[in-house]
Structure formats: structure tokens, C-alpha cells
C-alpha positions in Angstrom: 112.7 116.8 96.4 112.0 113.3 98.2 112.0 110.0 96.6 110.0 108.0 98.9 110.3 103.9 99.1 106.7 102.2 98.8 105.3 98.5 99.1 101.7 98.1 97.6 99.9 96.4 100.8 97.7 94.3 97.8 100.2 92.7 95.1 103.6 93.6 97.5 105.2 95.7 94.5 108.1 97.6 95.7 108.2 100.9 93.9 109.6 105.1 94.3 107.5 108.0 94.5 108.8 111.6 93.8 107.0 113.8 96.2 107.3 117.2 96.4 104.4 118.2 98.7 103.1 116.6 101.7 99.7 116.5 100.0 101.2 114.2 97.3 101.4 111.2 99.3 98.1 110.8 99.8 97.8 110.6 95.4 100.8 107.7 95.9 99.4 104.5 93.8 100.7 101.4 93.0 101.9 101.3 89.0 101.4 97.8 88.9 97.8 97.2 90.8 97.0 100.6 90.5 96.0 100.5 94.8 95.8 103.3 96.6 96.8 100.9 100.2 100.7 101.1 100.4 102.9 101.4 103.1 106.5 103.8 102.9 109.4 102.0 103.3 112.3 102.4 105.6 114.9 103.6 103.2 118.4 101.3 102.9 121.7 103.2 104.1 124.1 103.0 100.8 126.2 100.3 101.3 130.1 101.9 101.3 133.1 100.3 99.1 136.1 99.1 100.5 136.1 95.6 101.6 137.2 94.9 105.1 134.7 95.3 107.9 136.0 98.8 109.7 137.7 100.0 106.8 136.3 103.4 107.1 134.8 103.2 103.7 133.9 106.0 101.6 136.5 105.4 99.1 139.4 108.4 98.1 138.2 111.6 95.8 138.5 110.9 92.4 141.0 112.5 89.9 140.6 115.9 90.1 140.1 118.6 87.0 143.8 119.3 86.2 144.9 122.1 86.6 142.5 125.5 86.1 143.8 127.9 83.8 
């Protein structure tokens, strides 16, 4: 299920909106203003860990289970 990004095109509130249908977004309301007149968002990229520009990012796994058994 989606989480959409949303700016309110009356008070500029940035907000999320679970939708699960495409019908559902026309129901999207600002919960500060309460208008109906918002605009979706282009959604950030994560930003990855590791420093350096061309790093490769993306970190190592972390510590695994142990062992099963």
C-alpha cells in the first residue's frame, strides 16, 4: 500500500496519505486546513550512509542471527 507525499495548495502543509485505491485520492484532505486542493509530491530518494561521495553506499548487512539450531 502507497504512502503518497502531499502539499496543501491553500496553507502549504506538507503531509502523507495512505492510499490503497485509486479512488482514495480524490478523499485526500489537508489535516491542518482541512482543503480538498493539494498537489502530490515528488517523493525524496533515501539518502544512503557512508560518507564520501562514490562510496557506493548502502552500508554492510548487519550481524546476523547466530547460528540456527
Amino acid at each position: 500500500m502507497p504512502i503518497y507525499e502531499y502539499a496543501c495548495d491553500v496553507c502549504g502543509k506538507a503531509f502523507e496519505e495512505l492510499i490503497i485505491r485509486r479512488s482514495d485520492e480524490a478523499e485526500v484532505a489537508c489535516p491542518a486546513c482541512k482543503g480538498r486542493k493539494v498537489s502530490r509530491l515528488m517523493s525524496r530518494s533515501s539518502s544512503l550512509s557512508g560518507g564520501a561521495a562514490g562510496g557506493g553506499g548502502g552500508g554492510g548487512a548487519g550481524p546476523g542471527c547466530g547460528p540456527v539450531g
